[in-house]
VEXGU-298298 format. One record per residue (C-alpha): y negated, z, x negated; residue in one letter. Coordinates in steps of 0.05 Angstrom, whole numbers, plus 5000, padded with zeros to 4 digits. Layout:
REM VEXGU-298298
YZXA...
***
This chain:
REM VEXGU-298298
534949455096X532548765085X528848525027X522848545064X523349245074X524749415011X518549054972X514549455026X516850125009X516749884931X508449774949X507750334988X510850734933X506750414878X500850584914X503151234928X503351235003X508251175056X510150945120X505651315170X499151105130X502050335137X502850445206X495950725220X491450195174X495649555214X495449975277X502349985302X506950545312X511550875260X516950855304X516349985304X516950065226X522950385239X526650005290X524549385252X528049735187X533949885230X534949165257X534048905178X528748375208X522848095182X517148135222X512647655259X508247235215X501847655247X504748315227X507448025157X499747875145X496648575159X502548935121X501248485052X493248535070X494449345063X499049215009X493948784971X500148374959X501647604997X506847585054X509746955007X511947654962X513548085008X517847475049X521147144983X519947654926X517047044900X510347424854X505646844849X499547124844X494346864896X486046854884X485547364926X489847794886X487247634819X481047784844X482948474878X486848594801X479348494770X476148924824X481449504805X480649454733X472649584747X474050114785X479350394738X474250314683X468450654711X472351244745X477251304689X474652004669X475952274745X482652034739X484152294677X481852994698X486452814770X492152604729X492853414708X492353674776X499054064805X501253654871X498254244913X491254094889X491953334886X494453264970X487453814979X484053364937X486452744975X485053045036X478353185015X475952604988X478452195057X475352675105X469752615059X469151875062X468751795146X
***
């Protein structure tokens, strides 16, 4: 797997999610992911963009490793630490939840939110 790969499934893991839900929010299939895993290539400079853009990470990181923050992402840190900060009870209470009751609750709150 090439380095590229790997910082992907290192975000998607941090963010807890996985390969299917990058494939649905940049709109390509599961099985591209894959072949493009298999082949240990890097992808095209338009698909580098919407993976880091779902990331919240910079294809310049995902490419080189390189972690040089950008604006964007310093502003996206400040955004999260807001959020963290005024839903930190929630996710305190979420943080005790058995894995049964946090998917339901996932679940929940995304069919919720469309």
């Amino acid at each position: 797997m090439s380095d590229f790969w790997k910082r992907v499934d290192e975000e998607l893991d941090y963010l807890g999610k996985n390969r299917a839900y990058l494939a649905r929010k940049c709109d390509f299939s599961l099985a591209n992911i894959g072949k493009g895993i298999k082949l240990g290539s890097t992808p095209s400079a338009d698909t580098a963009v919407k993976i880091a853009s779902v990331l919240g990470v910079t294809v310049e990181y995902l490419v080189t490793g390189s972690n040089t923050p950008s604006n964007k992402n310093k502003d996206q840190e400040a955004e999260q630490l807001r959020l963290y900060r005024k839903h930190s009870e929630i996710i305190k209470k979420c943080e005790h939840l058995s894995p049964e009751k946090e998917k339901l609750l996932a679940n929940f709150i995304e069919n919720f939110s469309n």
